[in-house]
Steps between C-alpha positions, in 0.01 A plus 500: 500500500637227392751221688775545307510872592575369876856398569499199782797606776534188688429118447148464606395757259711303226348202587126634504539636178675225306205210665211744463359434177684239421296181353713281724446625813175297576655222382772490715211616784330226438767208458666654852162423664480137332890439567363577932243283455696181332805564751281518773376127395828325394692627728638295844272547790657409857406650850808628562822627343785282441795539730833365409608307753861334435675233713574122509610227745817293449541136657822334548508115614854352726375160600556414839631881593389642823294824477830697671715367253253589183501890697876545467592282129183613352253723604723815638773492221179469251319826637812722465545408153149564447457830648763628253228464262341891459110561596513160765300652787480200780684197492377189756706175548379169650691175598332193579680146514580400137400839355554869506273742300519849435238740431563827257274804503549791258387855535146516419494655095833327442443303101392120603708344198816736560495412835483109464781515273689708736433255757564198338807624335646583835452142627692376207760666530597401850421152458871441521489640895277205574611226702589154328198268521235757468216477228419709254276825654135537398451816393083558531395900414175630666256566204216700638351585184385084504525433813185641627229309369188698317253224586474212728225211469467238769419121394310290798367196457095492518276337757304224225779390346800501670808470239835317606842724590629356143155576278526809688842613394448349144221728441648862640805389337276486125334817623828679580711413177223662260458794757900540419441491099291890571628736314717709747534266787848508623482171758234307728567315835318251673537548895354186739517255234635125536671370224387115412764259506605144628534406892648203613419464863806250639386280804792516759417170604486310170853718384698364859340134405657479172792615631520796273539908540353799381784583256483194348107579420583856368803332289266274326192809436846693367545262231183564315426841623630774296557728838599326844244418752442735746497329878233675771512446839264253642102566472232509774500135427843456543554415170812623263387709183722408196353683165592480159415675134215465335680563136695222546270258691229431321267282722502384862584157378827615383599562813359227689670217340838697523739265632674666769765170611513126499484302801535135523496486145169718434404825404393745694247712399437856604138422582601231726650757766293783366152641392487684203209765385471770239426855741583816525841644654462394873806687592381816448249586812390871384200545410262765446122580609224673408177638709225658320208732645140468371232699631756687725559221646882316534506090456592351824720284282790532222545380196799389338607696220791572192550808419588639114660858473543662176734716431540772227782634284640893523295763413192268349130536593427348823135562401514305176696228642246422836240552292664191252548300815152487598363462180704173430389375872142530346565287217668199748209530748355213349779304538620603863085448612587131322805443684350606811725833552311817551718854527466825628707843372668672767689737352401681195774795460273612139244528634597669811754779241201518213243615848749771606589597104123561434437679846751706403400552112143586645654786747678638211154510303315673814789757518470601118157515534500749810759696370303583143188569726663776716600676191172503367383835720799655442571447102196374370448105410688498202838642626453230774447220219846619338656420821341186551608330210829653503555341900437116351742552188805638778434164645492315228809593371684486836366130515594422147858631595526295887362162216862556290724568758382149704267620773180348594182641601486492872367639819786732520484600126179601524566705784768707305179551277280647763772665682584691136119581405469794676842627339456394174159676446656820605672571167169375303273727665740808526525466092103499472462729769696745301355445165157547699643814638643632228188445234267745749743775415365839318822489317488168349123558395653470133757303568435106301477251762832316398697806573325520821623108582798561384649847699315353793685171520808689405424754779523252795773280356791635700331536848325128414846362412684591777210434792509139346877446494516626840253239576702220353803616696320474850421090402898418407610511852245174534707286201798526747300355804699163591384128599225332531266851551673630166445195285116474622459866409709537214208486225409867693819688399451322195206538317354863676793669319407360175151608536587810560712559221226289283261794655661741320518340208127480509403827615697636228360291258139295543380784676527820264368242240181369754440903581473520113282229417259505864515812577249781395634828375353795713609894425669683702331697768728643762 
């Protein structure tokens, strides 16, 4: 007989026939297999899912209002304008003396840029409602997606060579702008660091002899600083802290022979009643420490330390990105050993996702593996191969479609993956299990082996088609799951109903072509 003289009655039989001799089925077998393979390279790697997480924080400033008066003029009449704003889930108001801030959180899944507009937009438009004298608000969204930093390396100064606060922050500071000019790097911070600048340490004693005040010391830093002087209370030494700008002071001199009055007929100058020295920001008293552990063992002492966090942009690779990071902190360890600066990663997100992404990759692996050699007694070896190279091109074109519609490979993904194996196989095996079936046959002893592929792919089309749409159905209650549990699970409801409509595909395809080409023909005998 020949295949035109059977009709096909339902789509898989269509489908088997029009892809079963046809030149460019391996083709397309083979570039579906590559296409895995180069998504599976390129494509973002995190730990876990993103979540969109939407909110902000708004600041208003009344100088010299009392924290009961900034709760009736601003803060209350604020958070009833804001919850008119649609998907706000909590609002939370605070009043301190001077300032009154309100924080905004949106239902988790609600669009981050929709919902800063909407927030934003609503603060403008009642800016009329706000008392006379109050500033402009700050309007600051939360921005998760940058926020959380994807590595963290801590700078402490080493034991032989101890460098000073300034060298210190000179050299992170080179460090951190070139980390920020990596490809996909949203933003870096620096946490514990002190910030060089000028001190001028006023001696009570020599200011009351002169007969002058503070002000008039701050007046005369004013007129050749580009910002005004900041005033600290006194120091352990009882000492007043005036400091100034580096950008527009360029030496100590310049601010030691400031002339700050006249008396008697002579100048005064500032280092008369003051000493002056080139430091680091005095004001600030935070700092931060590290303790290391060799050998088990924890240092009985700390050491000082800054801390750089990098930070990465939506939906890039975390893994390329780390892996960036470190490799540029190779290439400066000369010059931080030089400098005296030694550093430590202690947080290395890529590495951490690329671990769990490979696990994961090498479970999948295991699993096809298992599954081809439990068919093996029950088909024969090369009805199991059909299945196993059918099982990687399902998920290669389910990963290939999660790549274009923005998701990344991640712990969760993967999941979906292994959670969908043992479905997706189903309509792989049932296809070669029939062919199998139906070439032992006495009445398809003369049969030609295409027609045999062909009437039994078409044969188990409906039944196949409707088992694996009621499949699908079961998983779209999941995409309907709310907060933060639905957004961490979403890639589930996702991606398992796309490989098992990609199964289909497949099993309809690939796999009366693979029975043709693999498998042995054998007469039938029952």
């Amino acid at each position: 007989m020949k295949n035109e003289e059977y009709k096909s009655k339902n789509i898989a039989g269509i489908m088997a026939k029009m892809f079963l001799n046809n030149p460019l089925t391996m083709v397309l077998l083979v570039s579906v297999l590559l296409l895995g393979y180069i998504t599976l390279n390129i494509a973002p790697r995190e730990e876990d899912p993103q979540i969109a997480v939407s909110g902000g924080s708004i600041m208003v400033v009344i100088p010299g209002a009392s924290p009961e008066a900034i709760t009736n003029v601003v803060i209350k009449p604020l958070e009833r304008r804001i919850r008119e704003i649609k998907g706000v889930e909590h609002v939370y108001g605070t009043a301190m003396n001077n300032v009154g801030m309100i924080n905004v959180q949106y239902f988790i899944g609600e669009d981050r840029e929709s919902s800063n507009l909407k927030l934003y937009d609503k603060v403008m438009q009642n800016m009329d409602k706000l008392p006379v004298g109050v500033q402009a608000p700050l309007i600051k969204p939360f921005d998760i997606d940058i926020d959380i930093p994807v590595a963290t390396v801590a700078f402490y100064q080493k034991e032989h060579r101890r460098p000073s606060t300034v060298e210190q922050y000179r050299v992170v500071r080179e460090v951190q702008q070139e980390i920020n000019a990596i490809e996909n790097v949203s933003k870096s911070t620096l946490k514990g660091i002190h910030h060089p600048q000028f001190n001028i340490n006023v001696d009570l004693d020599k200011l009351s002899g002169y007969h002058l005040s503070l002000g008039q010391i701050a007046n005369a830093v004013k007129a050749i600083a580009n910002n005004a002087p900041n005033i600290q209370t006194p120091s352990a030494k009882n000492t007043l802290i005036v400091f100034g700008v580096q950008n527009s002071i360029e030496t100590v001199d310049d601010i030691r022979n400031l002339i700050v009055a006249q008396y008697m007929g002579s100048a005064i100058y500032l280092k008369d009643v003051a000493d002056v020295e080139f430091s680091w920001d005095m004001q600030h008293y935070q700092a931060s420490e590290l303790a290391m552990r060799e050998n088990n063992e924890t240092f009985d002492n700390t050491i000082e330390q800054v801390t750089l966090t990098v930070s990465k942009l939506k939906g890039t690779n975390a893994v390329h990105i780390t892996e960036n990071v470190v490799e540029l902190l190779k290439e400066k360890r000369t010059m931080l050993d030089e400098a005296g600066i030694g550093y430590i990663i202690t947080r290395n997100y890529g590495e951490r996702a690329d671990e769990a992404v490979n696990e994961l990759i090498h479970h999948l692996v295991i699993t096809i593996g298992i599954i081809g050699l439990i068919l093996i007694p029950f088909l024969g070896w090369r009805e199991s191969l059909v299945v196993s190279i059918a099982v990687p091109m399902i998920l290669a074109t389910t990963l290939f479609i999660a790549y274009m519609t923005d998701q990344t490979i991640n712990r969760i993904t993967l999941f979906a993956f292994l959670l969908s194996l043992g479905l997706i196989v189903d309509d792989a095996i049932i296809v070669i299990e029939n062919i199998h079936r139906r070439m032992h046959l006495k009445e398809t002893a003369e049969q030609d082996f295409d027609r045999i592929i062909i009437e039994a792919t078409d044969e188990i089309g409906p039944s196949t088609n409707i088992a694996t749409i009621a499949i699908i159905l079961t998983m779209a209650p999941m995409a309907f799951v709310g907060g933060m549990m639905g957004q961490f699970m979403k890639p589930i409801p996702l991606n398992v109903p796309v490989a098992l409509a990609v199964s289909l595909f497949v099993a309809y395809v690939f796999t009366p072509f693979l029975a043709k080409k693999l498998i042995k023909r054998a007469k039938g005998t029952h």
